[in-house]
C-alpha positions as CSV (number, residue, x, y, z in Angstrom):
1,X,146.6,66.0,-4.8
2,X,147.0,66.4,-8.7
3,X,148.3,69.7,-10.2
4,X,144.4,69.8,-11.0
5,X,143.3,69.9,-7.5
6,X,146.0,72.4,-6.8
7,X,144.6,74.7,-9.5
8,X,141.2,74.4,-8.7
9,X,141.4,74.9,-5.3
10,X,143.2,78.0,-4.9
11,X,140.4,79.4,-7.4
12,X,137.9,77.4,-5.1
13,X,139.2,79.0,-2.1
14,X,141.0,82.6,-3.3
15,X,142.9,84.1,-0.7
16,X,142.5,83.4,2.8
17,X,141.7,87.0,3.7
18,X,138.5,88.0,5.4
19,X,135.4,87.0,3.9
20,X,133.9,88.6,0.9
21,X,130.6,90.1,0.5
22,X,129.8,87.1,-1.7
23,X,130.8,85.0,0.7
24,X,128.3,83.0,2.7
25,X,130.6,80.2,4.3
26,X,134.1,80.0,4.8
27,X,135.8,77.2,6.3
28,X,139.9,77.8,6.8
29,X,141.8,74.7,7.7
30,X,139.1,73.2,9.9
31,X,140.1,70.0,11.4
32,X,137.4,67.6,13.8
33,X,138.9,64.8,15.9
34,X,135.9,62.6,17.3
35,X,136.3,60.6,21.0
36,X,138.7,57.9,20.8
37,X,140.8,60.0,18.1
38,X,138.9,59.2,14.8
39,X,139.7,62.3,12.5
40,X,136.7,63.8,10.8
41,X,138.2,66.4,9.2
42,X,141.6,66.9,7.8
43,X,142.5,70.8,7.2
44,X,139.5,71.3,4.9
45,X,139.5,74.5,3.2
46,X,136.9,76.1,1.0
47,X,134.2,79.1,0.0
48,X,130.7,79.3,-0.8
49,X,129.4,82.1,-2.4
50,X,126.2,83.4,-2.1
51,X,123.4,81.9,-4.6
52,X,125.6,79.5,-6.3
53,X,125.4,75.5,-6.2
54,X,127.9,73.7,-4.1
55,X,128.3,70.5,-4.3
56,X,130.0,68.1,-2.1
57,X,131.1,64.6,-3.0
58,X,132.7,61.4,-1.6
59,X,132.9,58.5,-0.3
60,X,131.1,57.0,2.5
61,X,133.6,58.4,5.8
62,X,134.6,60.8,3.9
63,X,133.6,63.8,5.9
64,X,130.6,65.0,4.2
65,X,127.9,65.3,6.6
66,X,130.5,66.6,9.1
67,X,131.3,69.7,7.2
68,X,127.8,70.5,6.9
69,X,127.2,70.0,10.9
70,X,130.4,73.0,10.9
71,X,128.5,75.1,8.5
72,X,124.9,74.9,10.3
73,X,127.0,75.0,13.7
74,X,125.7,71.8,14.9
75,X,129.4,71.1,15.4
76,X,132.7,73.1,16.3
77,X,136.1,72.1,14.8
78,X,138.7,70.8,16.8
79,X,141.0,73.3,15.1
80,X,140.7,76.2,12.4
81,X,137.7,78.3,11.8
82,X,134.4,78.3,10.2
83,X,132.6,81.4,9.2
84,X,129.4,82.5,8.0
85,X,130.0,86.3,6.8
86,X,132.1,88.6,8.8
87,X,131.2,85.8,12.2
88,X,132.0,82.4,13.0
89,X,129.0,79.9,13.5
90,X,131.4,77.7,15.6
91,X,131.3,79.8,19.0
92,X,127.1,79.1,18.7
93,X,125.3,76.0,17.7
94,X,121.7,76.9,16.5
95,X,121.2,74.9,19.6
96,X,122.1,77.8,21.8
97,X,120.7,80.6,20.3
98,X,118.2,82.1,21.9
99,X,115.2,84.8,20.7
100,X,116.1,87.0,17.7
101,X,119.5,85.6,16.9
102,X,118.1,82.6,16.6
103,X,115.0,83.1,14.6
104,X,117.4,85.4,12.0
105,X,119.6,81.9,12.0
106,X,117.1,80.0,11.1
107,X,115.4,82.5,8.8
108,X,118.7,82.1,6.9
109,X,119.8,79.0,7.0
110,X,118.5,75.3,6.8
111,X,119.4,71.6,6.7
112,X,118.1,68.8,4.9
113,X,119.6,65.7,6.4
114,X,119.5,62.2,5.7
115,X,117.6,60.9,8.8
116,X,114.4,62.2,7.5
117,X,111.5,60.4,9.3
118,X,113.5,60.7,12.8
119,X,113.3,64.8,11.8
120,X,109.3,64.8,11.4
121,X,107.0,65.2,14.2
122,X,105.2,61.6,14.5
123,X,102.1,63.2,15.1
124,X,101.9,66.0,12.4
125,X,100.7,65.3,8.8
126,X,103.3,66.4,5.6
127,X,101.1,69.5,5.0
128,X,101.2,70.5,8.4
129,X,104.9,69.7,9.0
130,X,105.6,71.7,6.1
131,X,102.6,74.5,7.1
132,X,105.3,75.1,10.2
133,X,108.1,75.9,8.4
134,X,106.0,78.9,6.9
135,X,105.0,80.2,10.2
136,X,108.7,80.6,11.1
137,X,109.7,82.6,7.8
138,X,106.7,84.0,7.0
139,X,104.0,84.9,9.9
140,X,102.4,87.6,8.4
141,X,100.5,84.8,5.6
142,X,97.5,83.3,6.9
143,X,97.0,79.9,8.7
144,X,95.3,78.7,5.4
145,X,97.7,80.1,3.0
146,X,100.3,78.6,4.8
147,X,98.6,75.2,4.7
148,X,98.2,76.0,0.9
149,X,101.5,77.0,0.2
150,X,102.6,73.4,2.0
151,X,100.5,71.2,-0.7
152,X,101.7,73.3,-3.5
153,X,105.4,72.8,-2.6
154,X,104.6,69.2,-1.9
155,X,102.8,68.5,-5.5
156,X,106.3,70.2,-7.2
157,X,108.2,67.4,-4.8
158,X,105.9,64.9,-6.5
159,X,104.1,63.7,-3.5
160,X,100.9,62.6,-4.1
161,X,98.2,64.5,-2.9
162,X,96.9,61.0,-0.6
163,X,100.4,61.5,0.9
164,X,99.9,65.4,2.1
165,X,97.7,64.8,4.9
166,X,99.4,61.5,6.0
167,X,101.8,61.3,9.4
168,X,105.5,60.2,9.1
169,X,104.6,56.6,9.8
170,X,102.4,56.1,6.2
171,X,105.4,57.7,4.4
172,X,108.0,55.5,2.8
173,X,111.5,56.6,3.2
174,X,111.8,58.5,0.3
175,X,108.4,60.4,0.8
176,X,109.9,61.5,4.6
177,X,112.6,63.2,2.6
178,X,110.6,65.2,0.4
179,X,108.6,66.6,3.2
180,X,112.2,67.7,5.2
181,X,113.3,68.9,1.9
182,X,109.8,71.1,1.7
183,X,109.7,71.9,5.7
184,X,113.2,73.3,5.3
185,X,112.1,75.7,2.0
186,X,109.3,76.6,3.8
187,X,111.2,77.7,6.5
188,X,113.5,80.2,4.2
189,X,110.1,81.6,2.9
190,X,110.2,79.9,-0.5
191,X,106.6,79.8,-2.2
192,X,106.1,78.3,-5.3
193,X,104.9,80.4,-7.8
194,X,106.9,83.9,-6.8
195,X,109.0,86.1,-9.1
196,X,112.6,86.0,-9.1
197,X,113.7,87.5,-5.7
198,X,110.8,88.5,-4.8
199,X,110.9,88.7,-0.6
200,X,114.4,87.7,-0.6
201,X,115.7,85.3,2.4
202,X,115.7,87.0,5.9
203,X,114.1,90.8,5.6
204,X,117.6,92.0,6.4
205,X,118.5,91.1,3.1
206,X,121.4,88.6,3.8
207,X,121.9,85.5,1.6
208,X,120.4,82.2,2.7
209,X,121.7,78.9,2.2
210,X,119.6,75.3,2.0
211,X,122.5,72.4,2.8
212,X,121.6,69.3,1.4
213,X,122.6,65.9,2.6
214,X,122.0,62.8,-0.5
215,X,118.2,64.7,-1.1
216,X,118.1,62.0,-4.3
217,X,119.2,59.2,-2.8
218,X,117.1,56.4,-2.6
219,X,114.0,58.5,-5.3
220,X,113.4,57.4,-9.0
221,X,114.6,59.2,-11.8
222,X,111.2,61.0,-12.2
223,X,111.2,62.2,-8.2
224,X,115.2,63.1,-8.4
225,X,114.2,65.6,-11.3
226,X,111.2,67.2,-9.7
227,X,113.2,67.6,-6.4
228,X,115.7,69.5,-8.3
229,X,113.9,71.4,-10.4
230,X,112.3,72.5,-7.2
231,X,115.4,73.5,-5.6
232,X,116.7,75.4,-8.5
233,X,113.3,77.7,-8.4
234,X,113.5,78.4,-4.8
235,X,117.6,79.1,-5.3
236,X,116.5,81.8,-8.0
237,X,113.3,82.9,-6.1
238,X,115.3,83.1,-2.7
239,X,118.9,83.8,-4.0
240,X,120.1,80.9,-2.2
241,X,123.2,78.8,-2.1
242,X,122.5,75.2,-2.3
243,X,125.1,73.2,-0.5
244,X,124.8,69.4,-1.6
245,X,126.2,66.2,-0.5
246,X,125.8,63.5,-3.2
247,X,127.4,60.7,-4.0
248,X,125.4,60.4,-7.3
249,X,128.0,62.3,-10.0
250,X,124.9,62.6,-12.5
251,X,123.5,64.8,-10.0
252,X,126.6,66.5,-9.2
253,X,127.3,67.0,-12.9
254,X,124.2,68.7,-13.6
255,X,123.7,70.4,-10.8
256,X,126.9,71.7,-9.5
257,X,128.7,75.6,-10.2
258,X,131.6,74.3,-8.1
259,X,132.2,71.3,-6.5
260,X,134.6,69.6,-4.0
261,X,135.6,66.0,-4.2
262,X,136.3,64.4,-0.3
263,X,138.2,61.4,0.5
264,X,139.2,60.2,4.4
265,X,138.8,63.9,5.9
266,X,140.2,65.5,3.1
267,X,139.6,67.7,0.0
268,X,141.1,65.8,-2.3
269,X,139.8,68.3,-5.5
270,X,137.9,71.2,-6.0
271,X,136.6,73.6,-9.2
272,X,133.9,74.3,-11.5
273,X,131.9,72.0,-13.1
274,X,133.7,72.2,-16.3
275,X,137.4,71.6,-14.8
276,X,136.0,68.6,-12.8
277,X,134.2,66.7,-15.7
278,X,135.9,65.8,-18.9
279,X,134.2,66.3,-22.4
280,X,132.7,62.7,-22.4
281,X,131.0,63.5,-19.3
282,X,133.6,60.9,-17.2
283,X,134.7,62.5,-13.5
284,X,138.1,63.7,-13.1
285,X,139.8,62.7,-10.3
286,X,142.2,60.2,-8.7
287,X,140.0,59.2,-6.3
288,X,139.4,55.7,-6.8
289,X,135.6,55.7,-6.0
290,X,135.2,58.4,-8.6
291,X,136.5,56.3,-11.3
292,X,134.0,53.6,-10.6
293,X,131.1,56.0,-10.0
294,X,132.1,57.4,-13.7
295,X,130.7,53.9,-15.1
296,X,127.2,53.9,-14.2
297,X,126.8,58.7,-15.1
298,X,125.8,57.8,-18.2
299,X,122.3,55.8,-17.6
300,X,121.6,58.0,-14.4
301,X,122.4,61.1,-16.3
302,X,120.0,60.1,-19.3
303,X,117.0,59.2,-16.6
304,X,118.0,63.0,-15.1
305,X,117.6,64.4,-18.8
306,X,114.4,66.1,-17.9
307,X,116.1,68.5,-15.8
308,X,117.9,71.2,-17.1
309,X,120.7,73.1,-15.0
């Protein structure tokens, strides 16, 4: 790791004491060995804070989506801990929560993965898929303002309003994305249109988080910068922390507070925005995939330009 990385991630991380009150995750030295001995994770170690932008980047096998699977508890390390607040979500997958404990999970924390269309109900339209999520976070509103809500949130993803009332199987790839990326705002109470923190995430007041795994990839400039700007209302609206795997490092540049760089299980480099992208804009890190991503920022970052961090 370069004296950079050093630096970087002890401010990344601070000290390895309990949780803060900004803290929303914590991961301490987690390690994940698969069946058949494959090592997912290497002694990661990091913090995300409450209501910032965290982004995660790396190579394919590099560890990504596993770390997220800690943080949601869809997965338990082999070794070390993770923790969201003053508990660990390791110990209970939202798999095995049951009633209240449960709903608050959910009410707090989502995930966005890349398997989109496999995530949607075959038989439900967009607008209704997304119409759900609302029922979970926010009963008290109407069955119609719920539905209204959904194709609001869907026209500031850029789906077209033909789209909204069509099932998973007449939406392209990218489409099925948008409507897991509304489903799970929806499902931390974000509607378009509220004042900053108004109704903030769970009524008891804790910070939310929205993990993000690629939500760009595979969406046209134009779509990439409505997605985002989207995600950055509902982060002010909601105080969320946005958690977000990307490869793309236009994305990461102009999205990202702090970010980590992962390579073969590892965190290979880790800081703000500004320590971890030079003055031209280039990506610094030794990580030979970075260097070659650091050719093609500048065209992506132009076609991005409409978005403003």
């Amino acid at each position: 790791m370069s004296h950079l990385a050093d630096t970087s991630a002890r401010e990344c991380h601070g000290d390895m004491n309990e949780p803060t009150a900004t803290t929303i995750f914590r991961v301490e030295d987690a390690r994940v060995v698969f069946p058949g001995g494959a090592v997912g994770l290497d002694g990661v170690t990091l913090e995300i804070r409450a209501g910032e932008r965290f982004v995660i980047v790396g190579e394919s096998g590099a560890g990504k989506t596993t770390l997220l699977r800690l943080l949601v508890g869809l997965g338990r390390p082999t070794a070390g801990r993770v923790w969201l607040d003053g508990g660990t979500t390791g110990p209970a997958a939202p798999s095995e929560l049951r009633g209240p404990a449960e709903r608050a999970f959910r009410r707090r924390v989502q995930l966005a993965g890349q398997d989109a269309r496999d995530a949607l109900d075959p038989a439900l339209p967009a607008g209704a898929a997304v119409a759900q999520g609302y029922a979970l976070a926010r009963p008290e509103l109407p069955k119609a303002d719920r539905l209204r809500a959904a194709r609001t949130l869907l026209g500031e993803l850029a789906l077209a309003p033909d789209r909204i009332d069509a099932p998973p199987s007449r939406l392209s790839g990218g489409q099925c994305r948008r409507v897991v990326v509304a489903r799970a705002l929806a499902a931390l109470g974000f509607v378009p249109g509220e004042s900053e923190g108004e109704a903030g995430p769970g009524r008891s007041g804790a910070s939310g988080a929205l993990l993000l795994d690629e939500p760009t990839a595979g969406l046209d400039p134009d779509r990439a910068a409505a997605l985002l700007a989207t995600l950055e209302s509902a982060r002010r609206a909601r105080s969320l922390a946005l958690v977000i795997v990307t490869h793309d490092l236009a994305v990461a540049r102009r999205v990202a507070d702090r970010l980590v760089v992962m390579q073969a299980g590892r965190a290979v480099a880790a800081g703000s925005r500004e320590e971890l992208f030079a003055g031209d804009g280039s990506f610094v890190s030794e990580a030979p995939y970075a260097r070659a991503l650091s050719a093609s920022l500048a065209e992506r970052d132009r076609a991005l330009s409409a978005w403003k961090a």
